[in-house]
C-alpha positions in Angstrom: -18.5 -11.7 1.2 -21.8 -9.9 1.3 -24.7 -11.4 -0.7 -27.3 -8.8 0.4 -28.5 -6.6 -2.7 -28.3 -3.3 -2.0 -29.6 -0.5 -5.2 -31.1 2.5 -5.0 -34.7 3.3 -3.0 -35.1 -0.5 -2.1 -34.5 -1.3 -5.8 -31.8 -4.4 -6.8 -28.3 -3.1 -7.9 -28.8 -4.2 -11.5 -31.1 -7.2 -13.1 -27.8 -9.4 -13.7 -26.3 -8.0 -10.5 -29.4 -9.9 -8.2 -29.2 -13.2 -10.2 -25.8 -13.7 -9.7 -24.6 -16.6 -7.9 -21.5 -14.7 -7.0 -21.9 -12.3 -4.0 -22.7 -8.3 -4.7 -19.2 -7.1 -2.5 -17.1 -8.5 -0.5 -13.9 -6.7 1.5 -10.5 -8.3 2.5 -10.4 -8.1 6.3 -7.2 -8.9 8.8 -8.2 -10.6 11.7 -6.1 -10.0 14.6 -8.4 -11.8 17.1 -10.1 -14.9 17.7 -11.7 -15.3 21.1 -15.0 -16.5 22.9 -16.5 -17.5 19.1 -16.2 -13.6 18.4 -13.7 -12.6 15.4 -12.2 -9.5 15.5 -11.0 -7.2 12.3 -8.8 -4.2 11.8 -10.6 -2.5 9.3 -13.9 -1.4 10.0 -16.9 -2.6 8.0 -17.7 -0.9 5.1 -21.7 -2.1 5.6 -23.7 -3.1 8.2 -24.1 -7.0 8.2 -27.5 -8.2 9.3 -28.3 -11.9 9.8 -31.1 -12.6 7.2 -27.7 -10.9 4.2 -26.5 -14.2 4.4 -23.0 -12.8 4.8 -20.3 -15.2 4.7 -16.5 -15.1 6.2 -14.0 -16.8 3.9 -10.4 -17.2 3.6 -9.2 -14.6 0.7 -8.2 -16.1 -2.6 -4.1 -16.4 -3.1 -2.6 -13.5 -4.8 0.7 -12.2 -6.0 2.1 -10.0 -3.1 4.1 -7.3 -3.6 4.6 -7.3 -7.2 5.6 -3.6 -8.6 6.5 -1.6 -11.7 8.7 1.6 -11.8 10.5 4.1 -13.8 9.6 3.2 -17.4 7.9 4.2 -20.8 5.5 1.8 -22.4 5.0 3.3 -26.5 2.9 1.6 -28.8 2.4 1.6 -32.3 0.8 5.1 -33.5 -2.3 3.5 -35.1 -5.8 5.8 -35.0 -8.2 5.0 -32.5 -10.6 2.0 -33.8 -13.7 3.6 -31.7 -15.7 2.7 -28.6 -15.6 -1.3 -28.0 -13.8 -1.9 -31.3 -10.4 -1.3 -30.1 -7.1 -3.5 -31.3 -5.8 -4.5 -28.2 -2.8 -2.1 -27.9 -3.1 -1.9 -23.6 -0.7 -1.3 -21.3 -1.3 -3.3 -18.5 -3.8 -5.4 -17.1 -3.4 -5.7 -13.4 -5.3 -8.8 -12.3 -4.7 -11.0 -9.2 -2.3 -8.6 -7.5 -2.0 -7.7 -4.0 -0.3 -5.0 -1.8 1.7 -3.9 -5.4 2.4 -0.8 -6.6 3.4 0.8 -9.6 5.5 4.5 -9.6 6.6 6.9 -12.5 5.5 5.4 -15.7 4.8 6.9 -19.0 2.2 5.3 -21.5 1.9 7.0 -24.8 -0.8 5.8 -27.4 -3.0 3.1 -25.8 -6.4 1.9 -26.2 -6.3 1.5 -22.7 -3.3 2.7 -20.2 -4.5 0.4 -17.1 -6.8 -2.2 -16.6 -7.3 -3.6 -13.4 -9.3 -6.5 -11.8 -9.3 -8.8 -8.5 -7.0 -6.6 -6.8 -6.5 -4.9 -3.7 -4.1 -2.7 -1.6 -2.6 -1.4 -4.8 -0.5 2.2 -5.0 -0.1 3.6 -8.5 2.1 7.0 -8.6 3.3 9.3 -10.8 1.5 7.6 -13.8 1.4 10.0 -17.3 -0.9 9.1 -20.1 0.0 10.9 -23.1 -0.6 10.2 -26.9 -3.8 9.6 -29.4 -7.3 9.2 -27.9 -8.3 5.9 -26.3 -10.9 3.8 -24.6 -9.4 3.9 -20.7 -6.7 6.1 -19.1 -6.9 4.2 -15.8 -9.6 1.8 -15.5 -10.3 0.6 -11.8 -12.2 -2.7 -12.1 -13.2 -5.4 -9.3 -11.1 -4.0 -7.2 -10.9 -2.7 -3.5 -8.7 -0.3 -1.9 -6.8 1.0 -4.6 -4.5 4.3 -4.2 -4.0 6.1 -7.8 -2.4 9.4 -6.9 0.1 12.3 -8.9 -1.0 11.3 -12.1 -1.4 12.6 -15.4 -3.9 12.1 -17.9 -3.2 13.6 -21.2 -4.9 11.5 -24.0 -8.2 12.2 -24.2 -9.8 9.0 -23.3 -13.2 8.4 -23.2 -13.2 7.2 -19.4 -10.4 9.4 -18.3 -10.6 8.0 -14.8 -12.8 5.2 -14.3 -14.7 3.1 -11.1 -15.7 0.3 -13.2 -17.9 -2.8 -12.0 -16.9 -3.7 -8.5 -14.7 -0.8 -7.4 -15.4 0.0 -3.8 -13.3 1.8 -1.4 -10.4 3.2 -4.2 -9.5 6.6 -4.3 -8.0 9.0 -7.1 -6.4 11.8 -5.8 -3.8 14.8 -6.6 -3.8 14.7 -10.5 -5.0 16.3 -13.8 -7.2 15.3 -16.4 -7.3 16.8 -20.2 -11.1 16.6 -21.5 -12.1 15.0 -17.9 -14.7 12.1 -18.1 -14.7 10.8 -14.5 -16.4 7.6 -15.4 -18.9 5.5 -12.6 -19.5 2.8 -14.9 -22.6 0.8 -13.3 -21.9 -2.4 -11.4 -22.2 -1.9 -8.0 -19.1 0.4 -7.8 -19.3 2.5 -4.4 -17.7 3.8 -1.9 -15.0 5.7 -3.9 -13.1 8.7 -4.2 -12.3 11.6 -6.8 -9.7 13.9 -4.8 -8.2 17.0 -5.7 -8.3 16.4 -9.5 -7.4 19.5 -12.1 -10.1 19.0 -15.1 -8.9 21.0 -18.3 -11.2 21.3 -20.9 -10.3 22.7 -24.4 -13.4 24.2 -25.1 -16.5 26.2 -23.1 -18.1 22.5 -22.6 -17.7 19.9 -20.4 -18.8 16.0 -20.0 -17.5 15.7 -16.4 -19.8 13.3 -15.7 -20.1 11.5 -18.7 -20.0 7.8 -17.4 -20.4 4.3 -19.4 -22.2 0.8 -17.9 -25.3 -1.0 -19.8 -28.6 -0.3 -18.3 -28.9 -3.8 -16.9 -26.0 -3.3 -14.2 -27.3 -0.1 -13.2 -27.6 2.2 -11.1 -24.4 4.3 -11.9 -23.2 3.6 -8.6 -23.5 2.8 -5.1 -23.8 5.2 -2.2 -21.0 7.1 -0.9 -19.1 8.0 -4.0 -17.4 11.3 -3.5 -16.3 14.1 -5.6 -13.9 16.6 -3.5 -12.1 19.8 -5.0 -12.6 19.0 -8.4 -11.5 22.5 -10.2 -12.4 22.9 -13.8 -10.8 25.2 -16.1 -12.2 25.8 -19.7 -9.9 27.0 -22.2 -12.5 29.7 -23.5 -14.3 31.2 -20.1 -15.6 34.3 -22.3 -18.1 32.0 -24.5 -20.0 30.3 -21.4 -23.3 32.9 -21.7 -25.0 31.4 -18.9 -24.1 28.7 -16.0 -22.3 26.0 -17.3 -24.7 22.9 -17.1 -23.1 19.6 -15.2 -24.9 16.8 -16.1 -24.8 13.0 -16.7 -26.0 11.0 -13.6 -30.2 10.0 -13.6 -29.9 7.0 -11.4 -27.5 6.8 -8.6 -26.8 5.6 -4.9 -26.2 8.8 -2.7 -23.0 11.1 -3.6 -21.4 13.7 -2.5 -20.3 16.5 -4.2 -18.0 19.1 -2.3 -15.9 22.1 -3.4 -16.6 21.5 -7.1 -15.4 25.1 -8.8 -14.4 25.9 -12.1 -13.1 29.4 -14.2 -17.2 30.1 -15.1 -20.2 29.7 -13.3 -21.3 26.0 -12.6 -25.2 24.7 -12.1 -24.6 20.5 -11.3 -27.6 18.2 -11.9 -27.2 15.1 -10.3 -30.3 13.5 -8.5 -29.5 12.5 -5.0 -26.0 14.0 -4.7 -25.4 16.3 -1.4 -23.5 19.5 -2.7 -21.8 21.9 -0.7 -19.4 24.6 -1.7 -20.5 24.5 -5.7 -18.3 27.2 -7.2 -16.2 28.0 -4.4 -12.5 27.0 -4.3 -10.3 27.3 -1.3 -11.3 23.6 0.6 -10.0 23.8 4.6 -9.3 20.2 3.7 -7.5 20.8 -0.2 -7.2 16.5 0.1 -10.1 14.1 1.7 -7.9 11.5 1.3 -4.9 13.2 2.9 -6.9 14.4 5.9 -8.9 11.6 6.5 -5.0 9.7 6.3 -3.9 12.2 9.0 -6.6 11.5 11.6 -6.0 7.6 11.2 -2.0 8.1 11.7 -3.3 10.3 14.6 -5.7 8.2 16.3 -3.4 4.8 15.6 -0.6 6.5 17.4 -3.1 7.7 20.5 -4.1 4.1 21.4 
Protein backbone atom coordinates (compact mmCIF):
# COMPACT_ATOMS: atom_id res chain seq x y z
CA UNK A 1 0.00 0.00 0.00
CA UNK A 2 1.55 3.19 -1.16
CA UNK A 3 0.65 6.36 0.75
CA UNK A 4 2.91 8.70 -1.31
CA UNK A 5 0.78 11.32 -3.30
CA UNK A 6 1.59 11.40 -6.58
CA UNK A 7 -0.55 14.30 -9.20
CA UNK A 8 0.49 16.04 -11.89
CA UNK A 9 3.74 18.59 -11.94
CA UNK A 10 4.50 18.01 -8.10
CA UNK A 11 0.77 18.84 -7.57
CA UNK A 12 -1.46 16.28 -5.03
CA UNK A 13 -3.75 13.79 -6.86
CA UNK A 14 -7.01 15.50 -5.84
CA UNK A 15 -7.83 17.74 -2.44
CA UNK A 16 -9.80 14.69 -0.94
CA UNK A 17 -7.32 12.25 -2.50
CA UNK A 18 -4.16 13.84 -0.08
CA UNK A 19 -6.42 13.96 3.11
CA UNK A 20 -7.37 10.59 3.01
CA UNK A 21 -6.44 8.35 5.68
CA UNK A 22 -6.65 5.52 3.27
CA UNK A 23 -3.52 4.98 1.08
CA UNK A 24 -3.50 6.62 -2.69
CA UNK A 25 -2.68 2.81 -4.53
CA UNK A 26 -1.83 -0.11 -3.49
CA UNK A 27 -1.04 -3.52 -5.72
CA UNK A 28 -1.65 -7.23 -4.75
CA UNK A 29 1.78 -8.80 -4.94
CA UNK A 30 2.79 -12.91 -4.60
CA UNK A 31 5.66 -13.34 -2.70
CA UNK A 32 7.60 -16.39 -3.61
CA UNK A 33 10.64 -15.56 -1.45
CA UNK A 34 11.57 -14.73 1.98
CA UNK A 35 15.21 -14.73 2.67
CA UNK A 36 18.03 -12.65 4.46
CA UNK A 37 15.11 -9.96 5.65
CA UNK A 38 14.69 -9.27 1.82
CA UNK A 39 11.07 -10.21 0.27
CA UNK A 40 10.86 -11.07 -3.03
CA UNK A 41 7.58 -10.55 -5.52
CA UNK A 42 6.56 -11.89 -8.93
CA UNK A 43 5.18 -9.01 -10.35
CA UNK A 44 7.19 -6.16 -10.83
CA UNK A 45 6.38 -2.79 -9.16
CA UNK A 46 4.19 -0.61 -10.67
CA UNK A 47 6.14 2.60 -8.82
CA UNK A 48 9.17 3.19 -7.39
CA UNK A 49 9.02 2.93 -3.50
CA UNK A 50 11.25 5.43 -1.70
CA UNK A 51 11.64 5.32 2.13
CA UNK A 52 10.32 8.79 3.18
CA UNK A 53 6.40 7.19 0.91
CA UNK A 54 5.78 5.54 3.87
CA UNK A 55 4.92 2.41 1.93
CA UNK A 56 3.61 -0.32 3.80
CA UNK A 57 3.49 -4.38 3.08
CA UNK A 58 0.26 -5.94 4.28
CA UNK A 59 -1.46 -9.12 4.04
CA UNK A 60 -4.33 -8.71 1.16
CA UNK A 61 -7.95 -8.54 2.43
CA UNK A 62 -9.97 -12.07 1.98
CA UNK A 63 -11.89 -12.29 -1.16
CA UNK A 64 -14.19 -14.55 -3.09
CA UNK A 65 -11.83 -16.63 -5.42
CA UNK A 66 -12.80 -17.83 -8.43
CA UNK A 67 -16.36 -16.81 -8.67
CA UNK A 68 -17.68 -16.67 -12.45
CA UNK A 69 -20.72 -15.87 -14.68
CA UNK A 70 -21.35 -17.30 -18.21
CA UNK A 71 -23.69 -17.74 -21.06
CA UNK A 72 -26.74 -15.61 -20.07
CA UNK A 73 -29.06 -12.57 -20.79
CA UNK A 74 -29.87 -10.16 -18.02
CA UNK A 75 -33.22 -7.85 -19.46
CA UNK A 76 -34.72 -5.25 -17.51
CA UNK A 77 -37.69 -3.44 -17.45
CA UNK A 78 -37.85 -0.92 -20.69
CA UNK A 79 -38.28 2.25 -18.58
CA UNK A 80 -36.55 5.74 -20.22
CA UNK A 81 -33.43 6.77 -18.97
CA UNK A 82 -33.97 9.02 -15.55
CA UNK A 83 -30.68 11.21 -16.54
CA UNK A 84 -27.14 11.57 -15.25
CA UNK A 85 -26.95 10.64 -11.33
CA UNK A 86 -30.78 10.23 -11.10
CA UNK A 87 -30.93 6.81 -12.32
CA UNK A 88 -33.54 4.01 -10.76
CA UNK A 89 -31.26 1.35 -9.96
CA UNK A 90 -31.96 -1.07 -12.85
CA UNK A 91 -27.86 -2.53 -12.91
CA UNK A 92 -26.68 -5.51 -13.89
CA UNK A 93 -24.03 -6.37 -11.72
CA UNK A 94 -22.02 -5.01 -9.16
CA UNK A 95 -18.74 -6.89 -8.85
CA UNK A 96 -17.31 -6.12 -5.52
CA UNK A 97 -14.91 -8.18 -3.38
CA UNK A 98 -14.01 -10.72 -6.14
CA UNK A 99 -10.87 -12.24 -7.02
CA UNK A 100 -9.27 -14.19 -9.91
CA UNK A 101 -13.27 -14.44 -11.44
CA UNK A 102 -14.38 -14.12 -14.68
CA UNK A 103 -17.31 -13.51 -16.44
CA UNK A 104 -17.81 -14.88 -20.42
CA UNK A 105 -20.71 -14.38 -23.05
CA UNK A 106 -23.40 -12.26 -21.40
CA UNK A 107 -25.99 -10.09 -22.88
CA UNK A 108 -27.36 -6.96 -20.87
CA UNK A 109 -30.15 -5.18 -22.57
CA UNK A 110 -31.54 -1.87 -20.96
CA UNK A 111 -29.47 -0.96 -17.90
CA UNK A 112 -28.66 2.18 -16.09
CA UNK A 113 -25.48 0.55 -15.65
CA UNK A 114 -24.26 -2.93 -17.31
CA UNK A 115 -21.18 -3.50 -14.77
CA UNK A 116 -20.06 -1.97 -11.78
CA UNK A 117 -17.02 -3.04 -10.22
CA UNK A 118 -15.07 -2.36 -6.98
CA UNK A 119 -12.25 -3.95 -4.73
CA UNK A 120 -11.39 -6.45 -7.29
CA UNK A 121 -8.57 -7.89 -8.97
CA UNK A 122 -7.39 -10.55 -11.49
CA UNK A 123 -10.79 -10.37 -13.08
CA UNK A 124 -11.53 -11.67 -17.06
CA UNK A 125 -14.78 -10.38 -18.59
CA UNK A 126 -15.39 -11.77 -22.31
CA UNK A 127 -17.64 -11.65 -24.82
CA UNK A 128 -19.85 -9.09 -22.85
CA UNK A 129 -22.76 -7.23 -25.23
CA UNK A 130 -24.58 -4.12 -23.99
CA UNK A 131 -27.54 -3.52 -26.07
CA UNK A 132 -30.81 -1.59 -25.27
CA UNK A 133 -31.89 2.25 -24.22
CA UNK A 134 -29.20 4.80 -23.14
CA UNK A 135 -27.63 4.54 -19.63
CA UNK A 136 -25.21 5.87 -17.11
CA UNK A 137 -22.25 2.98 -17.40
CA UNK A 138 -21.63 0.18 -20.03
CA UNK A 139 -18.70 -1.26 -18.07
CA UNK A 140 -17.62 0.76 -15.16
CA UNK A 141 -14.01 -0.36 -13.86
CA UNK A 142 -13.82 1.02 -10.22
CA UNK A 143 -11.16 0.36 -7.41
CA UNK A 144 -9.97 -2.18 -9.08
CA UNK A 145 -6.44 -3.61 -10.30
CA UNK A 146 -5.62 -5.85 -13.06
CA UNK A 147 -8.78 -6.28 -14.68
CA UNK A 148 -9.02 -8.06 -18.40
CA UNK A 149 -12.32 -6.73 -20.32
CA UNK A 150 -11.87 -8.05 -23.85
CA UNK A 151 -14.42 -9.00 -27.10
CA UNK A 152 -16.98 -6.98 -25.98
CA UNK A 153 -19.72 -5.07 -27.33
CA UNK A 154 -21.11 -1.84 -26.45
CA UNK A 155 -24.27 -0.90 -28.01
CA UNK A 156 -26.32 1.35 -25.75
CA UNK A 157 -25.22 4.52 -25.86
CA UNK A 158 -24.04 5.15 -22.43
CA UNK A 159 -22.61 8.07 -21.23
CA UNK A 160 -19.32 6.39 -19.91
CA UNK A 161 -19.12 3.75 -22.62
CA UNK A 162 -16.01 2.32 -21.13
CA UNK A 163 -14.97 3.69 -17.96
CA UNK A 164 -11.46 3.71 -15.46
CA UNK A 165 -13.23 5.11 -12.57
CA UNK A 166 -11.51 6.06 -9.12
CA UNK A 167 -8.79 3.68 -8.33
CA UNK A 168 -8.45 1.69 -11.56
CA UNK A 169 -4.73 1.01 -12.22
CA UNK A 170 -3.21 -1.58 -14.26
CA UNK A 171 -6.77 -2.90 -16.27
CA UNK A 172 -6.91 -3.15 -19.76
CA UNK A 173 -9.91 -2.91 -22.42
CA UNK A 174 -9.03 -4.49 -25.46
CA UNK A 175 -10.58 -6.06 -28.90
CA UNK A 176 -14.19 -4.53 -28.83
CA UNK A 177 -16.52 -1.90 -30.23
CA UNK A 178 -18.15 1.04 -28.95
CA UNK A 179 -21.44 2.80 -30.43
CA UNK A 180 -21.24 6.75 -29.62
CA UNK A 181 -17.69 6.01 -27.80
CA UNK A 182 -17.06 8.01 -24.52
CA UNK A 183 -13.86 6.30 -23.17
CA UNK A 184 -14.29 7.72 -19.67
CA UNK A 185 -11.03 8.51 -17.13
CA UNK A 186 -13.06 9.53 -14.38
CA UNK A 187 -10.57 11.44 -11.86
CA UNK A 188 -9.36 9.54 -8.75
CA UNK A 189 -6.12 8.49 -9.23
CA UNK A 190 -6.99 5.96 -11.97
CA UNK A 191 -3.56 5.15 -13.94
CA UNK A 192 -1.75 2.89 -15.50
CA UNK A 193 -4.52 1.61 -17.86
CA UNK A 194 -5.26 0.44 -21.12
CA UNK A 195 -7.71 1.24 -24.21
CA UNK A 196 -6.66 -1.57 -26.88
CA UNK A 197 -7.83 -2.15 -30.20
CA UNK A 198 -11.26 -0.57 -29.65
CA UNK A 199 -13.77 0.09 -32.97
CA UNK A 200 -15.55 3.66 -32.08
CA UNK A 201 -18.76 4.15 -34.24
CA UNK A 202 -20.22 7.33 -34.27
CA UNK A 203 -23.59 8.16 -35.81
CA UNK A 204 -22.93 11.49 -36.80
CA UNK A 205 -19.72 13.76 -38.14
CA UNK A 206 -18.96 14.43 -34.18
CA UNK A 207 -17.26 12.82 -31.62
CA UNK A 208 -16.87 13.05 -27.67
CA UNK A 209 -14.08 10.41 -27.46
CA UNK A 210 -12.72 11.80 -24.72
CA UNK A 211 -15.53 12.96 -22.95
CA UNK A 212 -14.75 11.85 -19.28
CA UNK A 213 -16.74 12.42 -15.85
CA UNK A 214 -15.01 12.87 -12.01
CA UNK A 215 -15.61 16.14 -9.79
CA UNK A 216 -12.92 18.68 -9.81
CA UNK A 217 -11.85 17.80 -6.26
CA UNK A 218 -10.46 14.22 -7.30
CA UNK A 219 -8.78 15.47 -10.17
CA UNK A 220 -6.49 15.28 -12.32
CA UNK A 221 -8.28 13.00 -15.00
CA UNK A 222 -5.83 10.53 -14.46
CA UNK A 223 -2.57 9.23 -13.49
CA UNK A 224 0.45 8.79 -15.76
CA UNK A 225 0.66 5.97 -18.11
CA UNK A 226 -2.78 5.69 -19.39
CA UNK A 227 -2.71 4.46 -22.94
CA UNK A 228 -4.86 4.72 -25.98
CA UNK A 229 -3.57 2.08 -28.78
CA UNK A 230 -5.38 1.51 -32.28
CA UNK A 231 -8.39 3.28 -31.48
CA UNK A 232 -10.17 3.54 -35.13
CA UNK A 233 -13.05 5.88 -35.41
CA UNK A 234 -15.60 5.66 -38.05
CA UNK A 235 -18.28 8.48 -38.39
CA UNK A 236 -21.40 7.62 -40.04
CA UNK A 237 -21.28 10.85 -42.30
CA UNK A 238 -17.36 11.40 -43.35
CA UNK A 239 -18.57 13.93 -46.22
CA UNK A 240 -19.87 16.67 -43.57
CA UNK A 241 -16.44 16.87 -41.49
CA UNK A 242 -15.14 20.45 -43.52
CA UNK A 243 -12.04 20.61 -41.70
CA UNK A 244 -9.97 18.16 -39.11
CA UNK A 245 -12.15 16.70 -36.84
CA UNK A 246 -11.32 18.25 -33.29
CA UNK A 247 -10.49 15.56 -30.31
CA UNK A 248 -10.86 17.11 -27.24
CA UNK A 249 -11.77 16.67 -23.57
CA UNK A 250 -8.65 16.24 -21.29
CA UNK A 251 -7.08 19.80 -19.57
CA UNK A 252 -5.43 18.16 -16.60
CA UNK A 253 -3.86 14.90 -16.81
CA UNK A 254 -0.77 12.61 -15.71
CA UNK A 255 1.29 11.66 -18.91
CA UNK A 256 -0.58 9.52 -21.76
CA UNK A 257 -0.05 8.01 -24.59
CA UNK A 258 -1.75 8.18 -27.55
CA UNK A 259 -0.65 5.69 -30.45
CA UNK A 260 -2.23 4.76 -33.83
CA UNK A 261 -5.39 6.76 -33.22
CA UNK A 262 -7.15 6.86 -36.98
CA UNK A 263 -10.52 7.41 -38.00
CA UNK A 264 -12.58 7.69 -41.74
CA UNK A 265 -11.76 11.82 -41.74
CA UNK A 266 -8.96 13.72 -40.78
CA UNK A 267 -8.16 13.91 -36.84
CA UNK A 268 -6.35 17.05 -34.86
CA UNK A 269 -6.18 15.47 -30.86
CA UNK A 270 -5.74 18.10 -28.04
CA UNK A 271 -4.76 16.56 -25.07
CA UNK A 272 -2.09 18.44 -22.95
CA UNK A 273 0.79 16.14 -21.96
CA UNK A 274 -0.16 13.07 -24.04
CA UNK A 275 2.84 11.59 -26.34
CA UNK A 276 1.11 10.94 -29.93
CA UNK A 277 2.51 8.96 -32.55
CA UNK A 278 0.94 7.58 -35.62
CA UNK A 279 -2.29 10.18 -35.39
CA UNK A 280 -4.30 9.15 -38.55
CA UNK A 281 -2.54 6.32 -39.61
CA UNK A 282 -3.96 2.78 -39.25
CA UNK A 283 -2.07 -0.35 -39.87
CA UNK A 284 -0.23 -0.78 -36.03
CA UNK A 285 2.91 -3.58 -36.38
CA UNK A 286 1.48 -4.33 -33.01
CA UNK A 287 -2.73 -4.31 -33.96
CA UNK A 288 -2.92 -5.46 -29.85
CA UNK A 289 -0.51 -3.83 -26.88
CA UNK A 290 -2.01 -5.99 -24.76
CA UNK A 291 -1.52 -9.10 -26.94
CA UNK A 292 2.13 -8.30 -27.66
CA UNK A 293 3.22 -7.18 -24.52
CA UNK A 294 1.33 -10.95 -23.35
CA UNK A 295 3.50 -12.65 -25.97
CA UNK A 296 6.94 -11.38 -24.72
CA UNK A 297 6.01 -12.36 -21.09
CA UNK A 298 4.90 -16.02 -22.20
CA UNK A 299 8.31 -15.72 -24.07
CA UNK A 300 10.59 -14.53 -21.56
CA UNK A 301 8.79 -16.87 -18.65
CA UNK A 302 9.45 -19.83 -20.76
CA UNK A 303 13.34 -18.65 -21.46
CA UNK A 304 14.27 -18.73 -17.72
Amino acid sequence: MLRHVFGLDGQVAGERLADASSPLTSQALTVFQVKDGLISVKQPLRHDVEPDWGAELAASPERLVGVGFEHFRVELPEEPYGGHHQERGYNAFYLNDLSHGFMRQVVIHNADSAILSDQCDHLTLSGVRVTGRPGHYGIHLGDVESVLVRDFAIEADEHHSLSFNTGSRGSVFSKGSVVRPKLDQHRGRNHQNLFDSIAGIEDGDASTLFQHGGANYWGPTHGAFNTFWNIDLRLASPERVKAPLMLSGVSDAGPARIVGLHANVPLQVSYPGAYIEGLGKPGLASPSLYDEQLRRRLAASAAE
